[in-house]
C-alpha positions, 0 to 999 in steps of 0.5 A: 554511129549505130551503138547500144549503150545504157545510162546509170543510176536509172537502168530501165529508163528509155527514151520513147521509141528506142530501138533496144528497149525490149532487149534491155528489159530481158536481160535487167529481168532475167540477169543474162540472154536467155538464147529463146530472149535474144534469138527467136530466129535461132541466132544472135544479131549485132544488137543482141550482142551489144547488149550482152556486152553492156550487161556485162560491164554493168553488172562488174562496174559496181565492183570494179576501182574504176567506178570509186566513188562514181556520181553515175556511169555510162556504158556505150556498145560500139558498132560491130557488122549488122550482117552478123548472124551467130548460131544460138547457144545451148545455154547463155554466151559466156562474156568476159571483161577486163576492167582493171584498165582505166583507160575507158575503152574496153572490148567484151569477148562473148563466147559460145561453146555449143552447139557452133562454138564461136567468139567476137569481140565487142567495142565498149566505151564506159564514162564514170562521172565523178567530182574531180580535182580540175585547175582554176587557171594554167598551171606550170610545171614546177608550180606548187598547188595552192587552195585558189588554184584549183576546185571540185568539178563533175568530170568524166574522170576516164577521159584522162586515161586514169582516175583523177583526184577525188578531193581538193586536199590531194592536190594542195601542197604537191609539185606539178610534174607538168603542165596543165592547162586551165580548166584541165583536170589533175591526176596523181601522175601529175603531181609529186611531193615538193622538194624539201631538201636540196643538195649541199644544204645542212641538215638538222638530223635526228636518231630516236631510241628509248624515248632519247632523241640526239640531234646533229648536223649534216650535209644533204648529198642528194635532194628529197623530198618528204619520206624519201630516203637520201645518204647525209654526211654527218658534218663533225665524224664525217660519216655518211649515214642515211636518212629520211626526209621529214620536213624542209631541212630537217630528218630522221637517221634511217632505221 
């Protein structure tokens, strides 16, 4: 696939004979395509655009939540019709990107005003490298995350369509929602806070003020988990009251 992309955190770093290199070094000088930088011949080609559109992403990756935290990025312009010849512009196309997406597949449109106003799109793909949450073993659902179950990896955490989990402790203690594969990398959506409360069971509650604490005992009428607020029967007044899970059999009269 004939494709234009760049590599970080070594921008300006070609390997010998790549076809774009001049180009590169027009726009990582000059922060933009100056139409007399791109189109000598008085248009734009497939190349010039493609590296528009990797500039562009460049440029907002640094800002953007999908590269929190990023060891290195890379961002890859796909192949678009190399008979492509669109008229100069009277100044530098104006690019646009949503970046708020973590899905890893973007499309750049470029756009010019004047003097021929014409847009396109542009298919990028951008890897942001990170270490990552990843399962030292097949992992069932249902399953509680231990510290042996999982380790830190260098993945390209957009692969999974969202970013994955920057450190072991985000993961140790939580419930798999599904299952995941050894080797496979774990996202939040994956996770959830284990059951501490199930229903029918009794319940140690407990209602603070003034520096008073006053415990009784209820009846759980729902599961939940830790913050989570479920409705309590109050086992002497049966009056139902709601609560806040803090740990396994225990809560906090809702305020």
């Amino acid at each position: 696939m004939n494709t234009f992309s760049a590599i970080k955190p070594t921008p300006g770093i070609f390997r010998p004979g790549h076809l774009y290199a001049r180009l590169f070094v027009a726009v990582i000088a000059t922060g933009s395509l100056a139409p007399t930088d791109a189109t000598a011949q008085g248009y734009f080609g497939a190349d010039a655009l493609r590296a528009l559109a990797v500039e562009t992403i460049e440029r907002q990756l640094p800002d953007s939540d999908i590269a929190r935290g990023a060891n290195r990025t890379e961002v890859e312009a796909g192949a678009i019709d190399s008979r492509l010849r669109l008229a100069a512009c009277d100044t530098p196309p104006r690019t646009e990107v949503d970046l708020s997406r973590g899905s890893g597949r973007y499309n750049a449109r470029l756009s010019c005003a004047a003097p021929t106003p014409w847009s396109i799109y542009v298919p990028v793909e951008v890897r942001v490298y990170r270490d990552t949450v990843v399962a030292n073993r097949a992992l069932g659902r249902g399953e509680t995350v231990g510290p042996d179950d999982v380790r830190l990896e260098e993945r390209n955490v957009l692969a999974a369509g969202q970013s994955g989990l920057l450190g072991i402790e985000e993961a140790i203690g939580l419930e798999l929602r599904r299952q995941v594969p050894a080797n496979g990398m774990l996202t939040a959506s994956a996770l959830v806070a284990p059951l501490l409360v199930r229903r029918g069971e009794r319940l140690q509650i407990s209602a603070h003020a003034g520096g008073i604490t006053v415990g009784a005992t209820a009846e759980a009428l729902r599961d939940g988990r830790r913050g989570e607020r479920i409705p309590a029967r109050n086992t002497q007044s049966k009056r139902v009251v709601e609560v806040i899970v803090t740990g396994p059999g225990r809560a906090d009269i809702a305020p």
